[in-house]
C-alpha positions as CSV (number, residue, x, y, z in Angstrom):
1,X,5.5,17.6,7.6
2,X,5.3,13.8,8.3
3,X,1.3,12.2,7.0
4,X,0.0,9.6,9.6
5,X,-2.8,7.9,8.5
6,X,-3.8,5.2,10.7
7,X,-7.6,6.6,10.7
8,X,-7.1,8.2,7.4
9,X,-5.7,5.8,5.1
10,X,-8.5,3.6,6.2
11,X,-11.5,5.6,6.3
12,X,-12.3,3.4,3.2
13,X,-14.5,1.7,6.2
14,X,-17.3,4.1,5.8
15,X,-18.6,3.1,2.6
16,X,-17.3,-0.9,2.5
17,X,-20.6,-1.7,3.2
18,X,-21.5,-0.6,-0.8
19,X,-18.2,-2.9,-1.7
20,X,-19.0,-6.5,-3.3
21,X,-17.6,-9.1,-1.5
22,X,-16.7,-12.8,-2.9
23,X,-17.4,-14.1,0.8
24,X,-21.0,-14.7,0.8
25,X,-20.7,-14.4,4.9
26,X,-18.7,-11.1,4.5
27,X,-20.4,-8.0,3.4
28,X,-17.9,-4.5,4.0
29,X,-17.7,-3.3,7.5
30,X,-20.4,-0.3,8.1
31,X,-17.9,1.1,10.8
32,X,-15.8,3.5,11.3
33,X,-13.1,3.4,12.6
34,X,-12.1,4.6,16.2
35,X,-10.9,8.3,15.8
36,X,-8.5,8.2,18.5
37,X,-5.9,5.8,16.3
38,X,-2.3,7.3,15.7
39,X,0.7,5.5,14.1
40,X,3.5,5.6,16.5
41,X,6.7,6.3,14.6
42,X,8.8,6.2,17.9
43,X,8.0,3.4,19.8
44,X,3.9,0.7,-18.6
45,X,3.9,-2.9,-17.6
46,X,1.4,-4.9,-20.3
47,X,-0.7,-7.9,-19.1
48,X,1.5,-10.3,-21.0
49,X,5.1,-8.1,-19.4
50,X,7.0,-10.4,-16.9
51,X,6.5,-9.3,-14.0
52,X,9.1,-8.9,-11.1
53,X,8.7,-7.7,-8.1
54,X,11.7,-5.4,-8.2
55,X,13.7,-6.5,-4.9
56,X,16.9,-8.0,-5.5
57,X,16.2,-11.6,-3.5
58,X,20.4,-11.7,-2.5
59,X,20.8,-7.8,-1.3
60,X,22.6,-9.0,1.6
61,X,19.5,-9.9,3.2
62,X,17.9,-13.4,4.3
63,X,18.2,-15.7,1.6
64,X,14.2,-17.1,2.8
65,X,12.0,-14.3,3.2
66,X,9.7,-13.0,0.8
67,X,11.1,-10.2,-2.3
68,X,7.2,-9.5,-2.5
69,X,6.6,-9.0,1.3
70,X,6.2,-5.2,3.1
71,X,5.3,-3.0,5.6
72,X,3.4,0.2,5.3
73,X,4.7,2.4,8.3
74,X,6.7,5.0,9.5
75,X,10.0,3.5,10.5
76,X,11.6,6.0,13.0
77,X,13.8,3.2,14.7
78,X,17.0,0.8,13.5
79,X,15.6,-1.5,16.1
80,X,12.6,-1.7,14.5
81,X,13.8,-2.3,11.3
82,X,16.4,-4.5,12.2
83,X,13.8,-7.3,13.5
84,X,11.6,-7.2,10.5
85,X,14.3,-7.5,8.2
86,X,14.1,-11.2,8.9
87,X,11.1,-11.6,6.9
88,X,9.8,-8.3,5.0
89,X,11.7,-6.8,2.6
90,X,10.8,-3.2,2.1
91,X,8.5,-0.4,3.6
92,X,7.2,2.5,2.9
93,X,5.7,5.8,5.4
94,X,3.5,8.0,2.4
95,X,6.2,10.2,2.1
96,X,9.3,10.8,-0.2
97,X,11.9,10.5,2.0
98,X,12.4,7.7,5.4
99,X,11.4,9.3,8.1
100,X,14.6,11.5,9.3
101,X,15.2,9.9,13.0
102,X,16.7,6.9,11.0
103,X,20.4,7.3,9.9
104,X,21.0,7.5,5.7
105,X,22.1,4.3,5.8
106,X,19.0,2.6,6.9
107,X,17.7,0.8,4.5
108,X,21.2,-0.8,3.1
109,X,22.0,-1.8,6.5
110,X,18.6,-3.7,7.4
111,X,19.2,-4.7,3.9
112,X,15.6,-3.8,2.6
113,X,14.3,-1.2,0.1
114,X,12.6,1.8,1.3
115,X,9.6,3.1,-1.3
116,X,9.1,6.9,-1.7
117,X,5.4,8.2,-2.7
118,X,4.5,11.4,-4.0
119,X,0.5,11.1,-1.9
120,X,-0.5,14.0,-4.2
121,X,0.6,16.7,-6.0
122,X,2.2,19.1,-3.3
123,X,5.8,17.8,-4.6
124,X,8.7,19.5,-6.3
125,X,9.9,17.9,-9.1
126,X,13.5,18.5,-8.8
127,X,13.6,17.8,-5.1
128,X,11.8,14.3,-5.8
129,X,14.2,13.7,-8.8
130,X,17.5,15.0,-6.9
131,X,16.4,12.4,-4.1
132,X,16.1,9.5,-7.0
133,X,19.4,10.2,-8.3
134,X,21.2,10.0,-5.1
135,X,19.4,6.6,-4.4
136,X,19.8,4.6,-7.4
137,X,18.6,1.7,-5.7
138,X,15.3,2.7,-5.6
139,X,13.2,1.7,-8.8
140,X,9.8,2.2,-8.1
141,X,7.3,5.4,-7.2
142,X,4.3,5.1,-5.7
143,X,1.7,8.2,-6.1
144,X,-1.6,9.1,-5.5
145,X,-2.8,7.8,-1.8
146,X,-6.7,6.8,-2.1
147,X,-8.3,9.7,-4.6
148,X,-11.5,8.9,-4.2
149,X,-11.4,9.1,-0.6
150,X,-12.2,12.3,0.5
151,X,-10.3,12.6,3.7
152,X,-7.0,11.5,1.9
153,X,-5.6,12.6,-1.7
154,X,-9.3,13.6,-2.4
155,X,-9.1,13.9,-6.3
156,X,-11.5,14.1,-9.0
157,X,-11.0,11.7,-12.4
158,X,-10.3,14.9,-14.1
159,X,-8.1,16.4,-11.2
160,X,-5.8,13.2,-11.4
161,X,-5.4,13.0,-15.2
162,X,-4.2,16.5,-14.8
163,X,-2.3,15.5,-12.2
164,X,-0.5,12.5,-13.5
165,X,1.7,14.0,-16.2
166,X,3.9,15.3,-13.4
167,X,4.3,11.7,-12.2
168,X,5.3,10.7,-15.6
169,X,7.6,13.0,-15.8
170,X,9.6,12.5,-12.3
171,X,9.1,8.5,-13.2
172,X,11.0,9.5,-16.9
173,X,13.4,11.4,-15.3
174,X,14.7,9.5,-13.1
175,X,13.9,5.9,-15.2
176,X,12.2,4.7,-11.7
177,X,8.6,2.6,-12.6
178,X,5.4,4.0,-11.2
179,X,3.1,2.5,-9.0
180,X,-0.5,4.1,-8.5
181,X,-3.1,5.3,-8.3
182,X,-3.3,3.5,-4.6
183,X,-7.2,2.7,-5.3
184,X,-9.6,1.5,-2.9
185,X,-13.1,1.5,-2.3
186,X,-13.9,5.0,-1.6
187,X,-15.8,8.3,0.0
188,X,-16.1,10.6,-3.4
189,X,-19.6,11.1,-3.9
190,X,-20.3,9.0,-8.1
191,X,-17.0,7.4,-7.4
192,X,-17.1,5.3,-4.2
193,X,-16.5,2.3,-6.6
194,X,-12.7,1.9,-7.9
195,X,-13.7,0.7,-10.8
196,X,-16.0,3.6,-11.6
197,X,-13.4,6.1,-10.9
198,X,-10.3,4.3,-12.8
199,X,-12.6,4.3,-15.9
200,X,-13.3,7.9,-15.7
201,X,-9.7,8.7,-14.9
202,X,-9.0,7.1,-18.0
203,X,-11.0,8.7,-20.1
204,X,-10.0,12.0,-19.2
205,X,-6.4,11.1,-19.2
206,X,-7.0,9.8,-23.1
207,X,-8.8,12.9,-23.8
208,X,-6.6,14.8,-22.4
209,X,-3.7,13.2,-24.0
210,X,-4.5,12.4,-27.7
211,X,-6.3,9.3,-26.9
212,X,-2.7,8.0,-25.3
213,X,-3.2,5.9,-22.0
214,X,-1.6,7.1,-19.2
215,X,1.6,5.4,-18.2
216,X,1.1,3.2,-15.1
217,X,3.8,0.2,-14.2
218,X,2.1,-1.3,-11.5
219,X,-1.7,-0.7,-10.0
220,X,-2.1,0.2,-6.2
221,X,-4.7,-1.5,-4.5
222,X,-6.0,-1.3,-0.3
223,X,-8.3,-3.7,0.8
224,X,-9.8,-4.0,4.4
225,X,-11.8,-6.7,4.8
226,X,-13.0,-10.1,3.2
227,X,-12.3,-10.9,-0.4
228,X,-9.4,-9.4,-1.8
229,X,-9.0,-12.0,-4.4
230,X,-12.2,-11.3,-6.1
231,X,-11.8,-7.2,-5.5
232,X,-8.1,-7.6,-7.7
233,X,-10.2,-10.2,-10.0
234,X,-12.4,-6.6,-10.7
235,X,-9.2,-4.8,-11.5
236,X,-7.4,-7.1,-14.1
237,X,-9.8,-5.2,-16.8
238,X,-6.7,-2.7,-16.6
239,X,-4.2,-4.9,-17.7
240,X,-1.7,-4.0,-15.0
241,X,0.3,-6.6,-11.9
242,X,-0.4,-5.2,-8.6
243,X,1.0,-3.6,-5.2
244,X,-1.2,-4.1,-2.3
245,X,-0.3,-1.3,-0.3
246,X,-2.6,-0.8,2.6
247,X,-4.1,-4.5,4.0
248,X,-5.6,-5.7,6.8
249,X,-8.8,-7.1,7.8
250,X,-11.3,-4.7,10.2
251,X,-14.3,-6.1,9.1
252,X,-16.6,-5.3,12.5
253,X,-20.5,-6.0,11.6
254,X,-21.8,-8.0,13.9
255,X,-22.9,-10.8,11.7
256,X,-20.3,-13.3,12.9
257,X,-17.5,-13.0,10.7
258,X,-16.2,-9.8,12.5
259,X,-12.4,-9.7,13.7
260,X,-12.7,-9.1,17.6
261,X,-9.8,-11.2,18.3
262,X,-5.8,-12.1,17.9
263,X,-6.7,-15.3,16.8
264,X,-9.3,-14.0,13.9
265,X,-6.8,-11.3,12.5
266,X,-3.7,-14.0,12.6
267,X,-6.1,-16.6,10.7
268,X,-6.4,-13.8,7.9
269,X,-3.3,-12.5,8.4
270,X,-2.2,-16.2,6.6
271,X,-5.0,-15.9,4.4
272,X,-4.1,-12.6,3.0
273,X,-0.8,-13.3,2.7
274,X,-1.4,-16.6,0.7
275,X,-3.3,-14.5,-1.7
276,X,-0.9,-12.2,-2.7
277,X,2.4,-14.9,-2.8
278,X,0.4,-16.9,-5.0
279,X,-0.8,-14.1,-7.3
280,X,1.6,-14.0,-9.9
281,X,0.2,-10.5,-10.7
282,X,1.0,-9.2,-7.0
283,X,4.3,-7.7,-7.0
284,X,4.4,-6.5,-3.8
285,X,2.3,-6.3,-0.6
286,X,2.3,-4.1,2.7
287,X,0.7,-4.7,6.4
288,X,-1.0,-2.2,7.7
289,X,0.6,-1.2,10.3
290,X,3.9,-1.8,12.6
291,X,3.1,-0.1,15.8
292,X,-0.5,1.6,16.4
293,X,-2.5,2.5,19.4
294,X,-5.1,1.7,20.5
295,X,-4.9,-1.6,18.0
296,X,-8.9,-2.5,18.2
297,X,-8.3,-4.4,14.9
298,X,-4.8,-6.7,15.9
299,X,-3.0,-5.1,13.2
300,X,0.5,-4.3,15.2
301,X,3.4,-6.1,13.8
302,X,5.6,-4.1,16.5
303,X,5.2,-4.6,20.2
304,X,8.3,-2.6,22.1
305,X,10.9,-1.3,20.9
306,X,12.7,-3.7,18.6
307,X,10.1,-6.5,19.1
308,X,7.5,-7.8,17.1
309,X,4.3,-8.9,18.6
310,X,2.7,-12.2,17.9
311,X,1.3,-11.1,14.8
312,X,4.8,-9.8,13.6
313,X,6.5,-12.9,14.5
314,X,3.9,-14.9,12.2
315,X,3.9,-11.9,9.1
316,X,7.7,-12.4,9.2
317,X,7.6,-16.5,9.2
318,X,4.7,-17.4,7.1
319,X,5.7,-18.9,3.7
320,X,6.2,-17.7,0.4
């Protein structure tokens, strides 16, 4: 079954307020978001490892967009794809397979990449691998959506550690690089902080492992409000580049820097986006979302059918 997580994969919200923030103005939104929000499908790297993004800048696709610049949402529609293709280069949906309303051919005919993830450990390994080998296009992973959320992959340190010799194995197997965990600020009761939890995961994972570090390409990160910069600045400790796969701004205390309007969210829209182009540890990047409704936070890239909204039109256009 298809995961939407347009509440879900932001319920990070709850406990921003606890999150530091390098804008003095901007303290974590104390929130939550609207429950009635649904996606609409339809309508080892070291510190001193180059680092490259991993999309092929020629691919048949515009010579001027961004190799960095994504979408995280369920593509069910060529249409759809077609008109981002202009600017964004791949997407992902939290599965490990496009959704399957688009034709095989998708991706290589929008000319963009499409990012499997294994969200937690409910995967078959051989299924996963068998998919890998018939797309050898595909060089990256991404696993583990949010574990110190509790509403999402919901897993312990210790859990995770367990856990992550699976992904090592799939990422061995079928020589694809791994991206994750997909970190963020979170609802786990002792590990709401990222930081907190990544150094416990470690640990376990090194005692688990004869003191080896676990193998992790590329770090996920989701940010939703004020401050990214300084929140990746508080995960370079781990050595690793970066995928910012869930981004937006909802910040909604009423203190005066809240987004209420189109004009607010396309001002850090550019903002965000100028972080992660000119971060040369951020691989990649991902706008949460394409189409979502109700859209009380401007995110919607997608308007109807094959059309972007004004925020799209700007995501697509805005330098890199």
């Amino acid at each position: 079954m298809r995961l939407f997580f347009a509440l879900a994969a932001c319920s990070m919200l709850a406990c921003a307020a606890s999150a530091p923030s390098t804008d003095a103005s901007a303290q974590g939104d104390a929130g939550t978001p609207d429950s009635g929000l649904v996606v609409d499908a339809g309508v080892p790297l070291d510190a001193g490892t180059a680092m490259d993004s991993g999309v092929a800048t020629d691919a048949g696709g515009p010579a001027t967009r961004s190799a960095k610049r994504g979408i995280a949402y369920d593509f069910a529609s060529t249409a759809d794809l077609a008109v981002v293709s202009a600017g964004v280069s791949w997407w992902y949906d939290w599965g490990s397979t496009p959704n399957p309303a688009l034709p095989s051919t998708a991706a290589a005919d929008a000319s963009m990449e499409f990012v499997p993830m294994l969200w937690n450990g409910n995967f078959t390994a051989s299924t996963v691998q068998a998919w890998l080998a018939a797309h050898p296009s595909v060089h990256w992973l991404l696993v583990m959506n949010e574990p110190n959320l509790t509403g999402q992959s919901n897993l312990t340190p210790q859990a995770a550690a367990a856990l992550w010799p699976r992904y090592e194995a799939v990422a061995t197997a079928a020589n694809v690089k791994l991206v994750g965990p997909q970190i963020t600020w979170g609802t786990m009761p002792g590990y709401q902080d990222p930081v907190v939890w990544l150094d416990a995961f470690y640990a376990a994972y090194r005692t688990a492992n004869g003191g080896r570090d676990p193998r992790i390409d590329a770090l996920g990160f989701h940010w939703y409000d004020y401050g990214l910069s300084g929140q990746l600045d508080r995960l370079a400790k781990y050595g690793k580049p970066f995928w910012v796969t869930e981004f937006s701004n909802w910040h909604s205390q009423n203190d005066g820097a809240q987004i209420d309007t189109l004009a607010k969210q396309k001002a850090q829209l550019t903002e965000l986006v100028a972080v992660c182009e000119g971060r040369a540890d951020v691989l990649r990047y991902a706008w949460f979302t394409g189409r979502i409704s109700p859209d009380p936070h401007f995110d919607a890239l997608l308007g109807a059918q094959g059309q972007t909204t004004e925020l799209g039109s700007l995501y697509l256009s805005l330098p890199h």
